[in-house]
C-alpha positions as CSV (number, residue, x, y, z in Angstrom):
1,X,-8.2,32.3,23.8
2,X,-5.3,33.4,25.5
3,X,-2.0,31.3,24.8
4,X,1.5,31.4,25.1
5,X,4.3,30.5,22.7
6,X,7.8,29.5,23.7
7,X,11.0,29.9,22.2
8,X,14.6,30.1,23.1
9,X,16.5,33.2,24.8
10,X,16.8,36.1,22.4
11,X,14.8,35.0,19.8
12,X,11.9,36.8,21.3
13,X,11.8,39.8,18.7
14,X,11.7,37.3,16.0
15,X,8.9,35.2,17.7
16,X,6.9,38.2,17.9
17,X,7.1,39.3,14.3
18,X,6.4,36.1,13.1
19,X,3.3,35.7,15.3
20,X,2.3,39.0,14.1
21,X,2.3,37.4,10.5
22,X,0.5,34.4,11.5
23,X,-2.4,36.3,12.9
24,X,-2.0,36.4,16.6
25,X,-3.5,39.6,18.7
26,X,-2.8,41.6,21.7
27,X,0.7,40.7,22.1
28,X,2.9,40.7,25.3
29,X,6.6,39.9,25.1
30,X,7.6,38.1,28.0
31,X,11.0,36.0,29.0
32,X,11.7,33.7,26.4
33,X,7.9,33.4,25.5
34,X,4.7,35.6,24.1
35,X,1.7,35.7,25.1
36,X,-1.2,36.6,23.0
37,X,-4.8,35.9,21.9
38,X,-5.8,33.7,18.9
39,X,-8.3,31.8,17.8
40,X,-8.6,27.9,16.5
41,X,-7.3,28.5,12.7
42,X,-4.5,31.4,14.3
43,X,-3.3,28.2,16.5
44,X,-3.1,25.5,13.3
45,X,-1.6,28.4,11.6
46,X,1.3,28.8,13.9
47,X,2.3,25.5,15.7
48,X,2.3,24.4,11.2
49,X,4.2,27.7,10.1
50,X,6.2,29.0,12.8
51,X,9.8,28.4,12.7
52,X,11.4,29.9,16.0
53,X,8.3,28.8,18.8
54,X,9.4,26.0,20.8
55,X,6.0,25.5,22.2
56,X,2.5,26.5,22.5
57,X,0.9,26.4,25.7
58,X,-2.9,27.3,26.7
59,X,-2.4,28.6,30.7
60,X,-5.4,27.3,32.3
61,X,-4.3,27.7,36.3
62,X,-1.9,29.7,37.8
63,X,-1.6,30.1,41.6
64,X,1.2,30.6,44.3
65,X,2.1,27.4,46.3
66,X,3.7,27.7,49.5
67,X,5.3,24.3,50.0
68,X,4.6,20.9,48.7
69,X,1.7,20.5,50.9
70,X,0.1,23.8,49.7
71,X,0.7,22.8,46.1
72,X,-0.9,19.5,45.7
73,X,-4.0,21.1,47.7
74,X,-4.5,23.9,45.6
75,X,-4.0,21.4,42.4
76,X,-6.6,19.2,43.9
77,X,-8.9,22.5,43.9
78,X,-8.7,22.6,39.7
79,X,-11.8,20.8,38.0
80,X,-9.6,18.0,36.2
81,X,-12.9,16.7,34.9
82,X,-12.2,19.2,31.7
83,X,-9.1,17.2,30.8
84,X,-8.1,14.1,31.3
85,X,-10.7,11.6,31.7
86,X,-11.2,8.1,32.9
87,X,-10.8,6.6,29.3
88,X,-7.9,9.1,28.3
89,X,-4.2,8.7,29.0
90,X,-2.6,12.0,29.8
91,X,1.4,13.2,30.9
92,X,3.1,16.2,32.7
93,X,6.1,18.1,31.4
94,X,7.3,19.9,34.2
95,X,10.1,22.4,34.8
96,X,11.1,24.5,38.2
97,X,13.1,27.2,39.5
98,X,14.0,28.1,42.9
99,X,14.3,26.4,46.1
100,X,10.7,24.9,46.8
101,X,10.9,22.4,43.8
102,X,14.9,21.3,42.9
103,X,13.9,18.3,41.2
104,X,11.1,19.2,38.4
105,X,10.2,15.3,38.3
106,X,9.2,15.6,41.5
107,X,6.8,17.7,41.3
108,X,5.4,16.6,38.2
109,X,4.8,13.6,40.7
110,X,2.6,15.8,42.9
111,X,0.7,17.3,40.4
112,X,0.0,13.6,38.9
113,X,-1.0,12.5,42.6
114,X,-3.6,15.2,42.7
115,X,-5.2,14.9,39.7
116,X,-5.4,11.2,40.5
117,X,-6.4,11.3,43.5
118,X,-9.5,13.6,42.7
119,X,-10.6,11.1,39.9
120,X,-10.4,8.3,42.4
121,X,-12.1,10.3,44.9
122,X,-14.9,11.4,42.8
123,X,-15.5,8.2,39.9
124,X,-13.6,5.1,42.1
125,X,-11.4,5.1,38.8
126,X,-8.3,7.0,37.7
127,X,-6.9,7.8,34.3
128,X,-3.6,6.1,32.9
129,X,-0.3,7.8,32.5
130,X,1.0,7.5,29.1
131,X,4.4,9.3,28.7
132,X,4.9,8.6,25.2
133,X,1.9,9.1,23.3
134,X,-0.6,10.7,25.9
135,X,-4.1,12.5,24.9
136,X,-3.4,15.1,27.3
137,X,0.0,16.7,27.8
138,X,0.3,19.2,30.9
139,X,2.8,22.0,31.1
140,X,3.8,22.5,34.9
141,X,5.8,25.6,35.2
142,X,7.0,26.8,38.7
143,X,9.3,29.6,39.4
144,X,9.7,29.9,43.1
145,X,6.3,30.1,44.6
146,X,4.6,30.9,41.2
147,X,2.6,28.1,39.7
148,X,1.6,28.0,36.4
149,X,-0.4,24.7,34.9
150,X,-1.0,25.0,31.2
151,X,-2.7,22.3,28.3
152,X,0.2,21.5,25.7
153,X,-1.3,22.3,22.8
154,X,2.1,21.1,20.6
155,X,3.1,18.0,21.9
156,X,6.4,17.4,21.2
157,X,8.6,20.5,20.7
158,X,8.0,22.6,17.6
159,X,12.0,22.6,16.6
160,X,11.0,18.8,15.9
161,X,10.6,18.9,12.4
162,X,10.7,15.0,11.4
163,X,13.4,15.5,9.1
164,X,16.0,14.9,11.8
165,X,16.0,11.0,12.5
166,X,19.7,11.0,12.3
167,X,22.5,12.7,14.0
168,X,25.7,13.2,14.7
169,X,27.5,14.2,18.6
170,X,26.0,17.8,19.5
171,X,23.2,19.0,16.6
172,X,22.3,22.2,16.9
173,X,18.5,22.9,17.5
174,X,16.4,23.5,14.4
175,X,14.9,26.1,16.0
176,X,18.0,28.0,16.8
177,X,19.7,27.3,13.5
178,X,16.3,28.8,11.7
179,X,16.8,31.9,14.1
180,X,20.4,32.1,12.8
181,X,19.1,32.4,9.4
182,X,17.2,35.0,10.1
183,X,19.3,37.1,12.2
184,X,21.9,36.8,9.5
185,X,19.3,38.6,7.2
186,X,19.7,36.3,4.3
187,X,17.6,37.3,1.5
188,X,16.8,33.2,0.2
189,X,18.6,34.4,-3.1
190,X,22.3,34.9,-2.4
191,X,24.3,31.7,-2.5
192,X,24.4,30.0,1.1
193,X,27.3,28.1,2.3
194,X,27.6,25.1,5.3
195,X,31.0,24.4,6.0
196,X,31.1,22.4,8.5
197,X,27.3,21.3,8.0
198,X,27.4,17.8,10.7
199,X,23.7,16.6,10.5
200,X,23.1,19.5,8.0
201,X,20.4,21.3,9.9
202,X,21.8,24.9,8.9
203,X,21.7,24.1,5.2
204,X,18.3,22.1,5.6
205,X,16.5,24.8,7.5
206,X,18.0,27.2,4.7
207,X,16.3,25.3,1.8
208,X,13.1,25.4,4.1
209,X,13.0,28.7,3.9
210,X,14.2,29.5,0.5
211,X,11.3,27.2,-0.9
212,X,8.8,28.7,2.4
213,X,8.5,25.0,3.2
214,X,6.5,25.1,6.6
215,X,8.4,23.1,9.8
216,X,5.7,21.6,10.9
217,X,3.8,20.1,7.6
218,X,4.8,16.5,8.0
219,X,4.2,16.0,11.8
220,X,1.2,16.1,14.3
221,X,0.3,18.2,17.3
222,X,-1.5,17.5,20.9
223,X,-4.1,19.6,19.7
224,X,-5.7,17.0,17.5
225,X,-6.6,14.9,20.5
226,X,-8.5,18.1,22.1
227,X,-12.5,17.8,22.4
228,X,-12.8,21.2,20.6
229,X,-10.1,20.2,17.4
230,X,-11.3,20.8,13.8
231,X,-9.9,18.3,12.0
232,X,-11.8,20.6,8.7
233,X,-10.3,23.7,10.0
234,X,-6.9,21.9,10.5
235,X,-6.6,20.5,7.0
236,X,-7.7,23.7,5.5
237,X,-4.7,25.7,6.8
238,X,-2.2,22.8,6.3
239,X,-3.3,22.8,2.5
240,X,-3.1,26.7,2.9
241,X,0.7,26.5,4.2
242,X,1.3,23.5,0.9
243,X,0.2,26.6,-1.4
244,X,2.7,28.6,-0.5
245,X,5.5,26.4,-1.0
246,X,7.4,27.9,-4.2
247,X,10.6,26.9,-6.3
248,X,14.0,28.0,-5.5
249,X,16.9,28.0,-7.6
250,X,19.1,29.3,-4.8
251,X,22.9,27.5,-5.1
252,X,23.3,26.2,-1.0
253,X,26.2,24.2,-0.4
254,X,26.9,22.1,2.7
255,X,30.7,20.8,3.3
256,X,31.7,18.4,5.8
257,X,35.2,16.8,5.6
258,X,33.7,13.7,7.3
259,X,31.6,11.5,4.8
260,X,29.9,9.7,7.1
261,X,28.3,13.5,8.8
262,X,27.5,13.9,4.8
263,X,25.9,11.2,4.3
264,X,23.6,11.4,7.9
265,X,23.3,15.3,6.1
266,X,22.0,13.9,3.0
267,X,19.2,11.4,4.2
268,X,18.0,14.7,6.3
269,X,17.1,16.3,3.7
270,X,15.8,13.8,1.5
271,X,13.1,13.3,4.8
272,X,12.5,17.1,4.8
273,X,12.0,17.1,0.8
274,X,15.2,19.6,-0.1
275,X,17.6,16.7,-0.9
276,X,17.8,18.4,-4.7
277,X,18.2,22.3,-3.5
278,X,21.3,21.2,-1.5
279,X,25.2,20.4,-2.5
280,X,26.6,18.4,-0.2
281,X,30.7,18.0,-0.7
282,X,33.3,16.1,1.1
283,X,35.8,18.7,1.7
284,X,37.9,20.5,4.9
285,X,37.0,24.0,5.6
286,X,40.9,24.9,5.8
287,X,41.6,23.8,2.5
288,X,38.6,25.0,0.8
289,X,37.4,27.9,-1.6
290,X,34.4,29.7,-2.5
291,X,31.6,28.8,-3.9
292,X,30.6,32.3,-5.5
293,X,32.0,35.8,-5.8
294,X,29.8,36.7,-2.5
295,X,27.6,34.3,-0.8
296,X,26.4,34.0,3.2
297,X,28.7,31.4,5.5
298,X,26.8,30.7,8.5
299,X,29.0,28.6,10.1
300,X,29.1,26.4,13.5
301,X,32.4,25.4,14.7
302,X,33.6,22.5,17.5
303,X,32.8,24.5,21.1
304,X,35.8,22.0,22.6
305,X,32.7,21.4,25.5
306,X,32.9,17.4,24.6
307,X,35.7,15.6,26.6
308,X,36.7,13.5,23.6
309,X,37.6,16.3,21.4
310,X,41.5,16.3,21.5
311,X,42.2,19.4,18.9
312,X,43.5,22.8,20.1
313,X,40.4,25.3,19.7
314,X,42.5,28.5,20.1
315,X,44.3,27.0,16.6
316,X,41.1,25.9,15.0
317,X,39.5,29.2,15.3
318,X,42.7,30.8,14.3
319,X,43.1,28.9,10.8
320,X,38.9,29.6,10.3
321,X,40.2,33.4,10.6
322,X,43.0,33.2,8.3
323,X,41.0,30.7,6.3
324,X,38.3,33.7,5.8
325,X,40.6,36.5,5.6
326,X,42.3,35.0,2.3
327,X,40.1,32.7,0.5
328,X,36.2,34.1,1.2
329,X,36.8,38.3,0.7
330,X,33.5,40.1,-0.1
331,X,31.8,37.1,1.5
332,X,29.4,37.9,4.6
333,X,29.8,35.4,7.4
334,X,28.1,34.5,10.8
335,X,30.3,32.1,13.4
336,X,28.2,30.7,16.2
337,X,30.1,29.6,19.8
338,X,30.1,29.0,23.6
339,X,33.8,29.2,23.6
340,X,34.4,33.1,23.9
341,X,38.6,32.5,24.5
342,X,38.9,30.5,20.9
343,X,36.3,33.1,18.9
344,X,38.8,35.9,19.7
345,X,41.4,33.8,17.7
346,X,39.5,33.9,14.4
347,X,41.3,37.8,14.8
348,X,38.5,39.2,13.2
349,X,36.3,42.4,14.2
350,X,33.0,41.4,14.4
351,X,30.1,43.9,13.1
352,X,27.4,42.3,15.1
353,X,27.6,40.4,18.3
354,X,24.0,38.0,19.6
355,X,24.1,36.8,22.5
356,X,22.2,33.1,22.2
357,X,22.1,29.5,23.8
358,X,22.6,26.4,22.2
359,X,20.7,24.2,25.0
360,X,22.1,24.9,28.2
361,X,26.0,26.8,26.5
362,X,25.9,30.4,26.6
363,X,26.8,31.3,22.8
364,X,27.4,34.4,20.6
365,X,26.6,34.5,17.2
366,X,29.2,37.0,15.6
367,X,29.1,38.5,12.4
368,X,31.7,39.1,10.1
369,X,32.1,41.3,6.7
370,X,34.8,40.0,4.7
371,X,36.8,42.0,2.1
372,X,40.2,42.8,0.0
373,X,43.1,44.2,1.4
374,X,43.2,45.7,5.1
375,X,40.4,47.1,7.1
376,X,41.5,50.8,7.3
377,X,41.7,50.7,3.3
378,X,38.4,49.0,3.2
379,X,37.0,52.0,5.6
380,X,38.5,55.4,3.8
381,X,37.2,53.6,0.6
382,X,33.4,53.8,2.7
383,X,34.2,57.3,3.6
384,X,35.1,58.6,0.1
């Protein structure tokens, strides 16, 4: 079957190489998605294992719509008999871009009316709408004239882990964060440091990895209300993903220098089982020191976007520069932002710049090589 995976903007790359691992065929690399063929076990394998899909969606109508009118006609036309039925509940997820649709709600209404409608026309009955805990979930997609109806085959987005019941103002999304992780190239062996670690995700998502926890183990998927699910099938590759969870003796250390974002950090990972692999400790970035000779900071400063935040970014990001400069040499480190003006005042040349988005904030994800002494010193040593 022919099915598309989601993920955030310029994560693609690492979508496709993990799908590639996961066993999915005949790949495409579209905008913020793949597309590709797999079969039954392929899907289990991926909406258990993979940690940078948002969604997985199975296409099953696409059409161009010219108007509201011409839309709920040619949804009407679609044989809803294959999905929902009269004693199943089912829900829309809808998105749009462009001028026919400005309100995606809306026309997750029209699409509802249709299928409704057809039931009623054709049975005298109509199936319920269940937002919360529907048997079918529908993916409406519309880009300008371009319709695309697909069958959630996820549910809930994948970057929901269940670990996260807590947070605090502004998380960053599991997904991104494991992306970040990634893209940082951290091997799941050099010490990994947090510092300012909020609801921990960064730190948790690192002990995920370091142990090859799978993100989706302890959750359930759309899938398993589908007429063609294998509940067999399904166990057999969760209990294959269990097998490959390993040990790790990996020193990670969060820091926070609010106790109360500690302790919401802590009871994260005690739900997603990495409570022992993880140091958390109460302490302010601008006062602190290493914890090893070299280790990875992946680090994810205030953006200044809330109103409430009353601190002077451009001094922030200055004091994380000087911060880095002095106390964390030989220590590779990765600062994630939307606010471009403050970044510049860490005063730092970056090695790698990545362009991402944390929800809707344009971000870059810079990375820095620490070291002794000054840069020019540092770069005649290279040459010699």
């Amino acid at each position: 079957m022919k099915l598309i995976a989601k993920t955030l903007f310029g994560l693609e790359t690492l979508l496709e190489q993990e799908l590639k691992e996961l066993g999915a065929s005949k790949i495409n690399v579209l905008n913020r998605a793949i597309e590709f063929e797999s079969d039954l076990e392929t899907l289990y394998r991926i909406a258990i294992e993979s940690r940078v899909a948002l969604r997985v969606l199975l296409p099953f109508a696409n059409y161009k719509a010219r108007g509201e009118d011409d839309f709920y006609k040619k949804a009407q036309r679609i044989d809803w008999s294959q999905y929902p039925t009269n004693d199943k509940t089912f829900a829309i997820n809808s998105t749009t871009h462009g001028e026919q649709f400005t309100h995606s709600q809306y026309a997750g209404l029209k699409l509802k009316d249709a299928i409704v409608d057809q039931f009623r026309e054709k049975t005298g009955a109509r199936p319920s709408v269940n937002t919360s805990s529907p048997d079918v979930l529908i993916n409406l997609h519309i880009s300008n004239i371009e319709v695309s109806i697909s069958l959630d085959a996820t549910g809930e987005p994948l970057n929901k882990r269940g670990y996260r019941m807590e947070t605090n103002e502004a998380p960053i999304n599991e997904i991104l964060a494991a992306a970040m992780i990634q893209l940082s190239g951290w091997d799941g062996i050099t010490p990994f440091l947090d510092p300012m670690t909020g609801s921990g995700t960064i730190a948790i998502e690192a002990a995920m990895k370091a142990r090859n926890i799978a993100p989706g183990l302890n959750r359930t998927f759309a899938f398993q209300k589908w007429s063609d699910y294998d509940p067999q099938l399904f166990e057999k590759v969760k209990a294959e993903a269990q097998a490959k969870v390993t040990t790790s003796d990996v020193e990670i250390v969060a820091r926070d220098f609010n106790m109360g974002c500690l302790g919401i950090a802590r009871r994260n990972a005690v739900r997603a089982g990495v409570e022992d692999m993880i140091i958390f400790d109460c302490v302010d970035f601008m006062k602190s020191d290493p914890i090893a000779d070299s280790a990875m900071i992946i680090m994810n400063p205030p953006y200044g976007e809330r109103l409430d935040e009353k601190i002077d970014l451009g001094q922030l990001y200055h004091d994380i520069g000087f911060r880095l400069k002095h106390s964390y040499p030989t220590h590779k480190v990765w600062v994630i932002t939307s606010n471009l003006d403050a970044m510049k005042r860490i005063g730092l040349k970056p090695d790698t710049r990545v362009k991402l988005y944390n929800g809707s904030l344009e971000c870059r994800f810079n990375e820095y090589t620490l070291f002794k002494g000054k840069r020019i010193d540092q770069l005649k040593n290279a040459e010699n």
